[in-house]
C-alpha positions in Angstrom: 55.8 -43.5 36.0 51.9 -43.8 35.2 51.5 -42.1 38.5 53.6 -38.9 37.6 52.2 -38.7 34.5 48.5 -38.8 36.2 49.6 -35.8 38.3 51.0 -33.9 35.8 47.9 -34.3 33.9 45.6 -33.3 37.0 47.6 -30.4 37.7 47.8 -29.2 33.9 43.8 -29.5 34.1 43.6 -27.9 37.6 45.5 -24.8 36.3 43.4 -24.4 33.0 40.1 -25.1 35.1 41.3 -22.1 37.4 42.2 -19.8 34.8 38.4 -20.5 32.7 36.1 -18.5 34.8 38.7 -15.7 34.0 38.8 -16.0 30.6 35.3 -16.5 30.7 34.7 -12.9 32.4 36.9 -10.8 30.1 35.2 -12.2 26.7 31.4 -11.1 28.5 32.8 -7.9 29.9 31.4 -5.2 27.5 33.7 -2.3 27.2 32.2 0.6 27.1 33.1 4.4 26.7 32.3 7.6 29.2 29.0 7.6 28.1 28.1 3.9 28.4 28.1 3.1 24.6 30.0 0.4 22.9 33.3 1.9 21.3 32.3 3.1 18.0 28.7 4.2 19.0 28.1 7.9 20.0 25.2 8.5 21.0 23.1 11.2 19.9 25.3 11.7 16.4 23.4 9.0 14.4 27.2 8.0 13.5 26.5 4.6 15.6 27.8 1.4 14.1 26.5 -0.5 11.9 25.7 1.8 9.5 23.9 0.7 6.3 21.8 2.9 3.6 19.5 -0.1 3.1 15.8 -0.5 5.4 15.9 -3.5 7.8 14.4 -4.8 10.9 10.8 -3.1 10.0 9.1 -6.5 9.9 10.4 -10.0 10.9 10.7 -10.9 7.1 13.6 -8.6 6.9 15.3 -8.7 10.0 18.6 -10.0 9.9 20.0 -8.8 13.3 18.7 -7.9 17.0 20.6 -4.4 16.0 19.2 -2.4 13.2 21.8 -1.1 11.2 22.0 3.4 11.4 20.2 4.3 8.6 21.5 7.6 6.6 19.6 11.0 7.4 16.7 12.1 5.2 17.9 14.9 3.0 15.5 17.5 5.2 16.1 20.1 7.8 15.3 19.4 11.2 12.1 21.5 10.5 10.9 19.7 8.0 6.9 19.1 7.2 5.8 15.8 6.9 5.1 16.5 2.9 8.9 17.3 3.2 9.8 14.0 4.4 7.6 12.3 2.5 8.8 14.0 -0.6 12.5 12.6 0.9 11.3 9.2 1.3 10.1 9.2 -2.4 13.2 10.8 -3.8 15.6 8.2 -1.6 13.1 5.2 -2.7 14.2 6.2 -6.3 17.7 6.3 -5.1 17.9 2.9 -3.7 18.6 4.4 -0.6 15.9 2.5 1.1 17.1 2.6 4.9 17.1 6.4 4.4 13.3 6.3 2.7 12.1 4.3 6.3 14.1 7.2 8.4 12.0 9.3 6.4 8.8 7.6 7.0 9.6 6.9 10.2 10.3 10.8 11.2 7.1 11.6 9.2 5.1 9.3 11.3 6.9 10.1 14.5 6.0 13.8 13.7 2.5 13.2 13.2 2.2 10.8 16.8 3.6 13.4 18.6 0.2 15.1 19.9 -0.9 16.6 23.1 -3.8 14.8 24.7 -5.4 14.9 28.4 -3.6 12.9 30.9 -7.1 10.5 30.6 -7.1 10.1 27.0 -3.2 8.8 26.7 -4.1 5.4 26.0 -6.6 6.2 23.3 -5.3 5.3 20.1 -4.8 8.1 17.3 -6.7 6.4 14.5 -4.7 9.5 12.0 -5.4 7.8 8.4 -2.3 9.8 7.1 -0.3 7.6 9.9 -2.1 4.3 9.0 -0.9 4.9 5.2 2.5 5.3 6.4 2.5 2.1 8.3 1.3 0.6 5.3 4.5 1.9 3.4 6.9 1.0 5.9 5.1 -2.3 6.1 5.3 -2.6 2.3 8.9 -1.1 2.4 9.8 -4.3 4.4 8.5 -6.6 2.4 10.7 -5.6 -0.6 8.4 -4.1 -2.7 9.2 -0.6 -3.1 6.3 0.2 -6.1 3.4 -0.4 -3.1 5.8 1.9 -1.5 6.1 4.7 -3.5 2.5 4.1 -4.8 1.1 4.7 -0.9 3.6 7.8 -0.5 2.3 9.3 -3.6 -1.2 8.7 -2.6 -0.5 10.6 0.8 0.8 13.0 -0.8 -1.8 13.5 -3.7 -4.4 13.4 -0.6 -3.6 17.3 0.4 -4.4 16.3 3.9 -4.1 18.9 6.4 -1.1 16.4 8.4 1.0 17.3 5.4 1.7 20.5 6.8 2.9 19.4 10.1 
């Protein structure tokens, strides 16, 4: 009797044991669409989960998650000047809408990197004080303290710097 029930017990473990690795696979087996993006993530639409209105992953006091969450779009036209988007970031700041102020900021700074420079000089740094004071609001923006924010933002844009027109 104590033998059958060893065998019955071996062969109940041998046919879990086979049927793990299987398992295994279809839990770490992304699905993915046409595209290669998870279900629920199209890429180019800024409609890719998770979606939150509020700023995260900009320093590692405030980063909750390997994926930063899709911040809304800055109330601006795809044209916009980088006094536009700051004004955005200012006006979503006093909305509480901080992920959309750091798209804002973000954009702004993005606009003002964008530069062309000799294939020899690609490695110099831009040392743009207009992009420095940006950092320093994103950087303040992360840290939770959204008056430094919106007193650098107003600064930049009190500074009538030629950038603003970008």
């Amino acid at each position: 009797m104590r033998t059958s029930r060893q065998i019955i017990a071996f062969s109940a473990f041998a046919l879990l044991a086979g049927f793990a690795p299987v398992a295994a696979q279809a839990q770490t087996t992304p699905v993915t669409t046409a595209t290669g993006a998870r279900p629920g993530n199209d890429i180019g639409t800024r409609n890719s989960l998770p979606l939150s209105p509020y700023a995260s992953n900009i320093t590692a006091g405030d980063t909750k998650s390997v994926i930063a969450p899709t911040p809304p779009e800055p109330n601006v036209g795809p044209d916009a000047t980088v006094a536009q988007l700051l004004t955005a970031a200012k006006q979503s700041l006093a909305a509480g809408q901080t992920g959309t102020t750091d798209e804002a900021l973000e954009q702004a700074e993005t606009q003002l990197l964008t530069r062309s420079v000799l294939a020899t000089q690609v490695e110099v740094n831009d040392e743009n004080p207009t992009v420095a004071a940006i950092t320093q609001a994103r950087q303040a923006l992360g840290a939770g303290n959204k008056a430094q924010t919106l007193q650098i933002i107003n600064q930049i844009l009190a500074s009538n710097s030629p950038d603003l027109a970008e």
